[in-house]
TIKOL-485036 format. One record per residue (C-alpha): residue number from 1; chain; x, y, z; residue in three letters. Coordinates in steps of 0.001 Angstrom, whole numbers, m for minus. Last residue first. Layout:
N
<rec NUM, "A", <X, Y, Z>, "ALA"> ...
% end
This chain:
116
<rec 116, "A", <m12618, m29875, 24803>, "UNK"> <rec 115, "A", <m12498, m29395, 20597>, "UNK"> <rec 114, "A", <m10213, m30739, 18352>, "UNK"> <rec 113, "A", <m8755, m29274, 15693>, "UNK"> <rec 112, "A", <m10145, m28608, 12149>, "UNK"> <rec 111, "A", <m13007, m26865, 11382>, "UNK"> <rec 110, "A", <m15634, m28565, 9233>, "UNK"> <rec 109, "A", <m15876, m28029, 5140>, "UNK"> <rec 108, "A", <m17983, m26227, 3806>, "UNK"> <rec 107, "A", <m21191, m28325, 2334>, "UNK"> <rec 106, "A", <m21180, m30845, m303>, "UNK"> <rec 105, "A", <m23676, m30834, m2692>, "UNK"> <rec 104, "A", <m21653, m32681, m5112>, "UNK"> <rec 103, "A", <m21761, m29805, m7218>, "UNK"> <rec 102, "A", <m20538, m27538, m4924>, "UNK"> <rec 101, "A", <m17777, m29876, m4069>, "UNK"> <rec 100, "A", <m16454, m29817, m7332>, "UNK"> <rec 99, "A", <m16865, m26817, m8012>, "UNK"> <rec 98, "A", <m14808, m25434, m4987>, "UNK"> <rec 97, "A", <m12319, m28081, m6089>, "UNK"> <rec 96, "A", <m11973, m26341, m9326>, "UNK"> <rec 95, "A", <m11063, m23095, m7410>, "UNK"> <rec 94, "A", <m8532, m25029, m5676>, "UNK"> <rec 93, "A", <m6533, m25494, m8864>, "UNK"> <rec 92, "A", <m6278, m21546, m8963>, "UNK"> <rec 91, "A", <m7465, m19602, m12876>, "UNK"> <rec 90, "A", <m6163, m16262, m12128>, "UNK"> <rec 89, "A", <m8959, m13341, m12424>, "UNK"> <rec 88, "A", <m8566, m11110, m15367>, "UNK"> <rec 87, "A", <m7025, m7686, m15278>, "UNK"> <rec 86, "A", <m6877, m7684, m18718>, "UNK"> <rec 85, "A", <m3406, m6991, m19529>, "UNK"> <rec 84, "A", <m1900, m9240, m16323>, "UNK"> <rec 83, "A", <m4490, m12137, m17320>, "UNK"> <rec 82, "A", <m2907, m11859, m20985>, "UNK"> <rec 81, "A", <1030, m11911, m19432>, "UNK"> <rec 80, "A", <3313, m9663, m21854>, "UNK"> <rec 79, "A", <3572, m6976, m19205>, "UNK"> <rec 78, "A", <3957, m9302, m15681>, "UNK"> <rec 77, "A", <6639, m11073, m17807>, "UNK"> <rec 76, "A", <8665, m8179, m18673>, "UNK"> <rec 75, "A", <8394, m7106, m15096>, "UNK"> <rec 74, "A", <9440, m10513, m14258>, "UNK"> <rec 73, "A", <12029, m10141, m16539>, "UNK"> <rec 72, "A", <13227, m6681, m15466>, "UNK"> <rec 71, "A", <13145, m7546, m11536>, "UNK"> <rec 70, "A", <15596, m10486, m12541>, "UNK"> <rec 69, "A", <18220, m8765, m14243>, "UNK"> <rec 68, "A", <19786, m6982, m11739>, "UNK"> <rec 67, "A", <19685, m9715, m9432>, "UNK"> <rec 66, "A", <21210, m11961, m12401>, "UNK"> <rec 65, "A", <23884, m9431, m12737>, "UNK"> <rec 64, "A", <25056, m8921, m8589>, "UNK"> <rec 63, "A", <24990, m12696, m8483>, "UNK"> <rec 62, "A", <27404, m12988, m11986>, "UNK"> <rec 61, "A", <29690, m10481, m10489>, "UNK"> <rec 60, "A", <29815, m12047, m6571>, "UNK"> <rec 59, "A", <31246, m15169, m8951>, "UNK"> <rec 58, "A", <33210, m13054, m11174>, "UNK"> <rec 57, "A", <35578, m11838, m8264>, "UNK"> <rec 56, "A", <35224, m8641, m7576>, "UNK"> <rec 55, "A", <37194, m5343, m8986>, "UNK"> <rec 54, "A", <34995, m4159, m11549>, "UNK"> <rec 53, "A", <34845, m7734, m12968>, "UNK"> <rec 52, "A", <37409, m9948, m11782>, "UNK"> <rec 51, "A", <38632, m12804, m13917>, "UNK"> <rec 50, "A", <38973, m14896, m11616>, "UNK"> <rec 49, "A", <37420, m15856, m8896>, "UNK"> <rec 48, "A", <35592, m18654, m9852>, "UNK"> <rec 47, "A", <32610, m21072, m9644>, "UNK"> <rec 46, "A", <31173, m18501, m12310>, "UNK"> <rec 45, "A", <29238, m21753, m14577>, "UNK"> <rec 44, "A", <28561, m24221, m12259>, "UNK"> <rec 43, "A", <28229, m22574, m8953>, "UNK"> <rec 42, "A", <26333, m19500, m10727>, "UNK"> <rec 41, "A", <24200, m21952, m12796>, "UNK"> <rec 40, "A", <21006, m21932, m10437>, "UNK"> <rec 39, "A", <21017, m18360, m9700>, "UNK"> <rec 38, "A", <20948, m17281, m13709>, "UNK"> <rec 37, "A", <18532, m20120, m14277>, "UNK"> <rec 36, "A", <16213, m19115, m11592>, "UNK"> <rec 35, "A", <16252, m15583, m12949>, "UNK"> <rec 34, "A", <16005, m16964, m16352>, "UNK"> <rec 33, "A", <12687, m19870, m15268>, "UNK"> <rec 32, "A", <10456, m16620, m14970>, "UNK"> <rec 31, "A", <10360, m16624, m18886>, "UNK"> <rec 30, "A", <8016, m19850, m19115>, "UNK"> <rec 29, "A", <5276, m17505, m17712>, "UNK"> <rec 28, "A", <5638, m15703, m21192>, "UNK"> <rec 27, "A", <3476, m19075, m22815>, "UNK"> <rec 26, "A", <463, m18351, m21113>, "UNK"> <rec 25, "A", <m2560, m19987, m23363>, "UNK"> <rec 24, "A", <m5941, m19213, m22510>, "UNK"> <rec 23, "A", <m7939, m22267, m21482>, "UNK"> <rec 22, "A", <m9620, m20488, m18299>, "UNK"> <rec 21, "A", <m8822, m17068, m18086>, "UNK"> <rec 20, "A", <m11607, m15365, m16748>, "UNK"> <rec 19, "A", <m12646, m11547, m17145>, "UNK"> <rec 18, "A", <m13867, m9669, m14202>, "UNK"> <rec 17, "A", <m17622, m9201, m13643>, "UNK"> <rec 16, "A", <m17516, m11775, m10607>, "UNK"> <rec 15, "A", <m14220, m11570, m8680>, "UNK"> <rec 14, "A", <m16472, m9914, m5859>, "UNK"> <rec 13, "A", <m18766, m12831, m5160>, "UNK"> <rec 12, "A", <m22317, m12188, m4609>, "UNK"> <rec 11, "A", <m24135, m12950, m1501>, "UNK"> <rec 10, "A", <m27676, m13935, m2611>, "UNK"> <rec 9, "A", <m30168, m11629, m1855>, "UNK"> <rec 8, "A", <m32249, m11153, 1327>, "UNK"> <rec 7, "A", <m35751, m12458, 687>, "UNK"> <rec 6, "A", <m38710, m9917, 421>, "UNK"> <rec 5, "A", <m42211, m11069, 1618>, "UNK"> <rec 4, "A", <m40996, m12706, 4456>, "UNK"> <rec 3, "A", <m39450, m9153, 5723>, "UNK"> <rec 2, "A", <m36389, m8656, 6942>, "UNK"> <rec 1, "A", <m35492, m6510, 10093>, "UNK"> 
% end
């Protein structure tokens, strides 16, 4: 039961305390274009079945590398990442639109659908 005298207080947000990274530069993302890369250029680069590597044609060769490879560079990329370091909460576009609607007093938005 709540009591006139003492209002309930605001719900709080649980992202709030954690660092933000709004504005902070992010240049190691750019590595997680390799592993797409490395899948992208298999037709145009290992289109072939010779020479064999270990006994498979270089084609199966090149997939079986750049699925080796890829867990390391996004593990590379998790590590050199500044939100990743300090455990900082992700800047999302629809964040902004939050804002943006709370500051144009708009409410939450209505359920979609219709109703019988």
């Amino acid at each position: 039961m709540s009591r006139p005298d003492h209002p309930a207080p605001p719900p709080t947000d649980p992202l709030d305390g954690l660092p933000s990274l709004r504005g902070v530069a992010r240049p190691s993302l750019w590595l997680l274009l390799v592993p797409a890369v490395l899948y992208g250029a298999a037709p145009l680069v290992a289109n072939r079945v010779e020479p064999r590597v270990l006994g498979v044609p270089f084609l199966l060769a090149w997939v079986i590398a750049a699925t080796l490879v890829s867990p390391f560079v996004i593990w590379l990329v998790a590590r050199l990442d500044p939100a990743y370091r300090l455990n900082a909460v992700e800047p999302l576009p629809a964040d902004d639109l939050e804002d943006l609607a709370d500051l144009a007093g708009a409410g939450p938005e209505e359920p979609r659908g219709g109703g019988r």
